[in-house]
N, C-alpha and C positions, 0 to 999 in steps of 0.2 A: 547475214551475220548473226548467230548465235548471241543471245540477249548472256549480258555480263553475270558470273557465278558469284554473287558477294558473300564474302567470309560469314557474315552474320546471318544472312539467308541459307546456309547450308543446315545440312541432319542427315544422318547415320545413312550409311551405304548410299549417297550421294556419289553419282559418276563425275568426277572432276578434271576439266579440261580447260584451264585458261592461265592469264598471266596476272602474277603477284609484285609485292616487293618482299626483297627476304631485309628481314629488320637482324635476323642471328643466323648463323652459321655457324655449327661445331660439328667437326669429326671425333665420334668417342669410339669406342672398344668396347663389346659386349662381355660378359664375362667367361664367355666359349672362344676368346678372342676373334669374334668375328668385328670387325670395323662398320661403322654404321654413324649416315649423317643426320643429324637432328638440324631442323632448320626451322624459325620462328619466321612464316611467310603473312603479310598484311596486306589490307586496303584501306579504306576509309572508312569501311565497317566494320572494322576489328583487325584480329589477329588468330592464327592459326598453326597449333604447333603440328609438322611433318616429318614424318622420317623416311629415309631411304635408306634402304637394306641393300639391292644389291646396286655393285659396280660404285661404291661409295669412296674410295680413294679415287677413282679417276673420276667422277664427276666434283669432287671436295674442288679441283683445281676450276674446274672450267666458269666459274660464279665466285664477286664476293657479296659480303653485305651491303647494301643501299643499291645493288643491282635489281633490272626485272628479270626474273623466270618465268620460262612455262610449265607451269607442274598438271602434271597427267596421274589419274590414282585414285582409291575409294577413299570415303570418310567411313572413317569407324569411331566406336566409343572404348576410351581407355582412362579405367578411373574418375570415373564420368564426365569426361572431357572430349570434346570431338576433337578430332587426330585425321589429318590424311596420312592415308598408306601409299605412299606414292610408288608408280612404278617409274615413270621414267618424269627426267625434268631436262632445260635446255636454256638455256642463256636466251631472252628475249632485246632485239631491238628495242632501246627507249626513244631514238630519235623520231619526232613528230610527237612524242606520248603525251598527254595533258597529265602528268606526277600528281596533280590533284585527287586523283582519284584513288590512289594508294594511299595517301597521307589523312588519318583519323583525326576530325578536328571537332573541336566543340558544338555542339548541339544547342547551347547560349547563342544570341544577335551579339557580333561583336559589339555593332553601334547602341546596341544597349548594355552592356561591357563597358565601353569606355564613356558611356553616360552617369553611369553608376562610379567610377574612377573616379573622375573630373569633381561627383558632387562629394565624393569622400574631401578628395586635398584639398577642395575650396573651402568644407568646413574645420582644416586648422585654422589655430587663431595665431599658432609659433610663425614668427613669420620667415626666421631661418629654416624650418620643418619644411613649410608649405613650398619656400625656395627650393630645396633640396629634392623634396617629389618629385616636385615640378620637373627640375633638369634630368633626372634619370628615367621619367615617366611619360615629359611631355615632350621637352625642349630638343633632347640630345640624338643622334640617333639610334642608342641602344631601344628606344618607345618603338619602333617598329616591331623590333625581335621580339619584345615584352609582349606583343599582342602574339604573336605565332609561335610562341616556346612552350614547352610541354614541360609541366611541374616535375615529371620523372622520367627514368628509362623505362620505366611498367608498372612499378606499383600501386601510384594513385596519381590523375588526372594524368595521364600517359596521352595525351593528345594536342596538337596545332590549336591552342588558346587554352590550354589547361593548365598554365601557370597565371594567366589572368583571371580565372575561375578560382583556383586556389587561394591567389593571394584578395580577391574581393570576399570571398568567405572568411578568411581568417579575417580582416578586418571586421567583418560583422560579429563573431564571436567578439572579438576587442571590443567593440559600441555596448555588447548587451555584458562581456565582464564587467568593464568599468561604471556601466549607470549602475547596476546591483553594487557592488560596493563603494560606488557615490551617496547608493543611498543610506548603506551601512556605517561608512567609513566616511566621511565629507573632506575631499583635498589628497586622500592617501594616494590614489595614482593620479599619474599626468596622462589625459588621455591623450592628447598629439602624440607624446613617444609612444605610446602604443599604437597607435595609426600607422604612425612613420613606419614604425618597426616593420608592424607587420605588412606595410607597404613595399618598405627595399628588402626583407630577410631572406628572400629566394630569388630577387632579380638578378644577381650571378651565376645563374642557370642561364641565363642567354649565352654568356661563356661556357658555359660547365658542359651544357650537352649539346652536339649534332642537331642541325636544322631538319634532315631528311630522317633520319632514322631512332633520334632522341639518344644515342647511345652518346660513350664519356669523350669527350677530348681530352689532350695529352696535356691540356691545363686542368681540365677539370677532374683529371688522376691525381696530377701532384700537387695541385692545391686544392682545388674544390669550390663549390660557389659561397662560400663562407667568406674567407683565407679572399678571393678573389672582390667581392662587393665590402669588403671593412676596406681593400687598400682603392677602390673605385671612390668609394664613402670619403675616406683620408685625401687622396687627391685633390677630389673636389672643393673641400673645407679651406685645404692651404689659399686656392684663390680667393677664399672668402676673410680677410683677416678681421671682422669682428664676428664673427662664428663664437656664439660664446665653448668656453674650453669645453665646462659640465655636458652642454649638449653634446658636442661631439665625440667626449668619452661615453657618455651611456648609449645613443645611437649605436657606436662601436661595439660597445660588450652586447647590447641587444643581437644586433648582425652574428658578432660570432660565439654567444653561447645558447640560439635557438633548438640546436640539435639536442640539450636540454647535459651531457655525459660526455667525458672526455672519448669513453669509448666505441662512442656513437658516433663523433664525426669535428663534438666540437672542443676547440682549442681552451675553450674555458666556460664552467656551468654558470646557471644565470645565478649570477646576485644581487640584485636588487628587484622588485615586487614587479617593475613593468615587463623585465626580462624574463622573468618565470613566466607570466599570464601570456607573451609572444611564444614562448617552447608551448606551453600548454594547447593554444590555440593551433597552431601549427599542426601538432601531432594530434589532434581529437580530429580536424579536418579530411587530415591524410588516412586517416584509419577511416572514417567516416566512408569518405567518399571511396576506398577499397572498397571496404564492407559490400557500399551498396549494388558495387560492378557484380561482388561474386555473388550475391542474392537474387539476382537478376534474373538468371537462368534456374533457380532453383525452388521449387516446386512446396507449398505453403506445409507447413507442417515436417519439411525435411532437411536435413542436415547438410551444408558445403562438403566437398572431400577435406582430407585433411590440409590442414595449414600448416605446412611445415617452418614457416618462419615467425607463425606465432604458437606453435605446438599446441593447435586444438582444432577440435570441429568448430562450425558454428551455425544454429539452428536460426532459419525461418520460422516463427512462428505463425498458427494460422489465425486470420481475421475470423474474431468471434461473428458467426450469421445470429443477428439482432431476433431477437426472440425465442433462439432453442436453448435448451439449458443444459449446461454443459455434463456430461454423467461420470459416474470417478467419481475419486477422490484426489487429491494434488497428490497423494503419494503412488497413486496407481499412474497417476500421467509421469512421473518422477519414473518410475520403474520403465514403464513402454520407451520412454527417448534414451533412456541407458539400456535396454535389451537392445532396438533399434542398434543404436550406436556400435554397438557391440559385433551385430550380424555387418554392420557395412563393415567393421574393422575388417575382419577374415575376411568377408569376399574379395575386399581389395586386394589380400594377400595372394586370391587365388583363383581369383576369374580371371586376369591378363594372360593375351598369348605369350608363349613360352617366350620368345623374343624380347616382347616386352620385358619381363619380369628377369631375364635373367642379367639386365642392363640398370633396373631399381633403384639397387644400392649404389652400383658404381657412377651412379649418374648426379652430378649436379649441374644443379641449372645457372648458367654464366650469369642470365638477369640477378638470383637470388646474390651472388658473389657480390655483384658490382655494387648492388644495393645497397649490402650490409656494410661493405665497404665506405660507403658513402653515408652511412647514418641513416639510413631510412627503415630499419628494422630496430628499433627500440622501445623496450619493454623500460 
């Protein structure tokens, strides 16, 4: 048996011959109107976007998304991103399959994950806060989902525990906002609702998205994990009748103005100081932790391709070696990353095969849509 091709293990003009999960699937139109399928195939080592050129209507039917394939094809580099060019692909048998091995999951020890939890909610002092954690974190069954749900469809912490990753980071930005203007300010924030906050603010995402493939439910379209964790929130509180009111009004507006912009996703922006510093937290994480996925692959001193959802490049910069000194002047290195920047601009325009590039413009990507849709591209 042929030792497993993992996505992440792959590089350019790689012979590829084994079975995936496809997380997307779209049939587009070139701009020759030739039909052509783009399909976002994974494993547990990543992700891998594919296209199939020919015989693309009649293979669109025979597979959907959270199906296994077998894709056969080279890996090529497009916009310097590896890409299989597949030639042929086949609906794979899942029965017997161990799905784990498809499914991208956190690189953290869960049980040091839920160690780190546990000593968060122990140290509120609210003792309705700490109840409240409690049940949607410890007690209830939605704490299973919590450990296995993924912060996003793709953007950031896109993996099986990457919303418990999220949400233990955002808490720790909260610890180190509030001791700094504890020490500034003495009393001005409460720090339990910002714990809290940013404890429940994205546990609606166990609703919001698919267990296998991270993509939206048809709750998490029309309402969203907002909209869905304030009326989870509200529920819970009605059994609670000395739930003081205050609390559970700010808890609320926390839940649902993290997205920070009505345009963004949330029904109302934050107003009052704990609400601001949970959107803050939130989005400095989630860009954070992007950031660092696309820098990964990218080579010290050089530029990401373009971002088209935050309209820029974004430069690696390289680790000064201890001792040499640097030559230039800042205005000469100012000059070299904007020529640089410059020559990747045009080649992108115009190193892609013809196929590619004539598909460019007509082509958006369904992850960017759902995204933006959902608030997660906000400037």
């Amino acid at each position: 048996m042929a030792p497993r091709q993992w996505i992440r293990e792959l590089s350019e003009k790689d012979k590829v011959d084994d079975v995936y999960l496809v997380w997307q699937k779209n049939l587009l139109v070139a701009r020759n109107g030739r039909p052509y399928l783009n399909i976002i195939l994974g494993d547990k080592s990543g992700k891998l976007e594919c296209r199939v050129w020919n015989m693309a209507e009649k293979l669109d039917s025979l597979f959907s998304p959270r199906d296994l394939i077998r894709a056969t094809g080279q890996v090529i580099r497009y916009q310097d991103r590896l890409q299989l060019n597949a030639k042929d692909i086949k609906k794979a048998d899942a029965s017997g399959v161990d799905l784990s091995i498809f499914i991208p999951s956190s690189e953290r020890s869960m049980e040091k994950m839920q160690s780190e939890l546990d000593s968060i909610i122990e140290s509120l002092e609210d003792p309705h806060l700490k109840d409240i954690t409690k049940h949607f974190l410890k007690r209830s069954s939605l704490s299973k989902r919590f450990h296995e749900a993924s912060a996003a469809k793709s953007i950031h912490h896109a993996w099986s525990g990457g919303l418990m990753e999220h949400t233990l980071s955002v808490c720790g930005l909260m610890e180190v906002i509030w001791r700094h203007f504890e020490t500034l300010f003495p009393g001005f924030l409460n720090r339990d609702l910002m714990i809290t906050g940013a404890l429940l603010h994205d546990v609606g995402k166990t609703w919001e998205l698919e267990k296998m493939t991270f993509d939206y439910t048809d709750e998490g379209r029309l309402l969203g994990h907002l909209v869905m964790m304030c009326e989870a929130v509200a529920e819970y509180i009605r059994t609670k009748p000395d739930f003081p009111k205050h609390l559970s009004l700010h808890l609320k507006h926390i839940i649902l103005s993290h997205h920070g912009e009505l345009e963004h996703g949330s029904p109302k922006r934050p107003q009052t100081a704990e609400a601001w510093a949970v959107h803050y937290g939130d989005i400095l994480d989630a860009r954070m932790s992007w950031l660092h996925q696309e820098l990964e692959d990218v080579e010290e001193g050089e530029w990401t391709r373009y971002q088209r959802q935050y309209d820029r490049f974004f430069w690696k910069p390289p680790k000064k070696n201890p001792g040499v000194q640097d030559s230039g002047t800042e205005e000469d290195g100012l000059e070299q990353m904007q020529a640089e920047k410059q020559n990747r601009d045009e080649s992108q325009k115009g190193d892609e095969p013809q196929e590619q590039r004539e598909t460019v413009e007509n082509e958006k990507d369904e992850n960017e849509k759902d995204e933006k849709q959902q608030g997660l591209f906000r400037e």
